[in-house]
N, C-alpha and C positions, 0 to 999 in steps of 0.2 A: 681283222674281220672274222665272225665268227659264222661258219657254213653252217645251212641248214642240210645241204645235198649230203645222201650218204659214202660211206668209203668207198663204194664200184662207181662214182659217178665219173663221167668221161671228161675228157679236155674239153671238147665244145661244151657241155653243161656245166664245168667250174667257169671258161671264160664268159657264158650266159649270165654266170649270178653276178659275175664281176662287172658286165658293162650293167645290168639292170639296178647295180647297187647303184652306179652312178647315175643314173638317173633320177631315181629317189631324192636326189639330193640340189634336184635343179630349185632357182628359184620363185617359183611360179606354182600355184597350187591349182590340182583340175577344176577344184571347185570355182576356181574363179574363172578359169577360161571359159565356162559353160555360163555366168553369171554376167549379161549385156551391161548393167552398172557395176562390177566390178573387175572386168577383164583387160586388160592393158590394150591401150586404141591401137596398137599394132597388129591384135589377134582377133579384133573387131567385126572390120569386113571379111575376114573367114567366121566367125559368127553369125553375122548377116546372111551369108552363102549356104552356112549350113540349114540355117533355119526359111531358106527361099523368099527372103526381101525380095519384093517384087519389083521397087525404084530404087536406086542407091545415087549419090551426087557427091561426089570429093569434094566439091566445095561447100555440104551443106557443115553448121558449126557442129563440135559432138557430142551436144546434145542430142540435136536433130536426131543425128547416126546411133545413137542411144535408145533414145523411143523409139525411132523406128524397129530396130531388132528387138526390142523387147516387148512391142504390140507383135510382130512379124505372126507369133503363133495365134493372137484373138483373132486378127483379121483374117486368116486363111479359116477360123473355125466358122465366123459370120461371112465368107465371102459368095458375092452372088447376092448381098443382102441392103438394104441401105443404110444399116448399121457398118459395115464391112467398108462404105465409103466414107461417111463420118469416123471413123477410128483409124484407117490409112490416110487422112489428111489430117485429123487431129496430131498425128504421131509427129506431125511437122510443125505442128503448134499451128496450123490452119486452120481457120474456123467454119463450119458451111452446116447451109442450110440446106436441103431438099423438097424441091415440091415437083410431086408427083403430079400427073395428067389430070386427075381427080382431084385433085386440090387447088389445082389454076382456076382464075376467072377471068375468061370464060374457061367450063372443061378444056384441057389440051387433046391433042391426039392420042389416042390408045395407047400405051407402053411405052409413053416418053416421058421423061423431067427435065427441068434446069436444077440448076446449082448457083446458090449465092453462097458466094465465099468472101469471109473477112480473111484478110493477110496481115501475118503479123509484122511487126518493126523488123525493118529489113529486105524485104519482098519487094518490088519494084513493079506497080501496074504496065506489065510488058508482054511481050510475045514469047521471050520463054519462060514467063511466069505460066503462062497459058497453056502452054504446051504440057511444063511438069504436071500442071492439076490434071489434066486431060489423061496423063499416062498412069498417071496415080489412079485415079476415076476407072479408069477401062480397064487396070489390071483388077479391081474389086470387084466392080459390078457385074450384074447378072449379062447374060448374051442380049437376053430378049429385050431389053431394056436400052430406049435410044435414047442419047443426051442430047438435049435442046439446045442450051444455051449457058453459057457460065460466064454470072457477073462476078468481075472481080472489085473489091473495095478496099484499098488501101488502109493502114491499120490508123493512120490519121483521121480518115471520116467514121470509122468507128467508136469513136470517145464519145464523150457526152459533148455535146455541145456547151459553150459558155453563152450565157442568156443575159444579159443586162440592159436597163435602162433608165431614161434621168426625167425626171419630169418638172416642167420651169412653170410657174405659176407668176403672175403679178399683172401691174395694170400698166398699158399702153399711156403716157403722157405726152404729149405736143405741147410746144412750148412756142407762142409770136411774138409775136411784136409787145416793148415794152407792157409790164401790163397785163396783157391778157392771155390766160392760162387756160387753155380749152382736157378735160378728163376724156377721152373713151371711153 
């Protein structure tokens, strides 16, 4: 190995060059550890932490844990905003709609919305499905702002419906006694 340090340089600064050479030589490159789809899922949730994921779930897939840390920094630029909650539920692949007080009918109360949310495959219309939305929702949105009501829709009633029908045409005929044939 060939020193950059000068001839006066000390023992602790040749054994400095010498652990920092091996370092150089780890497998892992910084650029990826800083990169949410390229950093190995075990340096993940310290990615997450660094960048203040606001929800995190071990059991969501790593995807999920993916978008999520990789939205982490738009949501915090929109947060307070109703964009800020459509883009922290989107990051879970949930879908939601917002209607504000002003947009109910009849008008709602002053500085309140609900929330419809599509869930995708996999989500279970449940009480801690409810719960995450709610914590996700209240880490984005603004203080002043109260939440009404949150429907939840399973990702099955969101498809398109199948539509069909048959339609029978013909004539009614009674048939009696030897003989005689009466038409409708």
């Amino acid at each position: 190995m060939s020193s950059l340090l000068p001839a006066n340089a000390t023992k602790y600064e040749r054994a400095l060059e010498k652990t920092c050479a091996r370092s150089f030589s780890l497998p892992v490159l910084i650029d990826q550890l800083r990169n949410p789809d390229a950093c190995p899922m075990s340096v993940l949730p310290w990615l997450a932490y660094e960048r203040s994921v606001d929800e995190w779930k071990e059991g969501w897939s790593e995807e999920q844990k993916r978008q999520v840390t990789a939205r982490s920094i738009s949501v915090h630029k929109k947060k307070g905003t109703r964009g800020a909650v459509e883009e922290a539920l989107g990051a879970l692949g949930i879908g939601v709609r917002a209607i504000e007080w002003w947009e109910m009918e009849p008008q709602g109360v002053r500085g309140t919305y609900d929330l419809e949310v599509q869930l995708p495959a996999g989500y279970k219309v449940d009480e801690e499905t409810y719960q995450e939305v709610e914590r996700v929702v209240n880490a984005a949105k603004n203080c002043r702002s109260h939440l009404g009501k949150i429907s939840l829709t399973p990702a099955a009633l969101t498809q398109q419906p199948i539509v069909s029908g048959a339609v029978f045409c013909g004539e009614v005929v009674t048939i009696y006694e030897l003989g005689r044939i009466k038409a409708n």
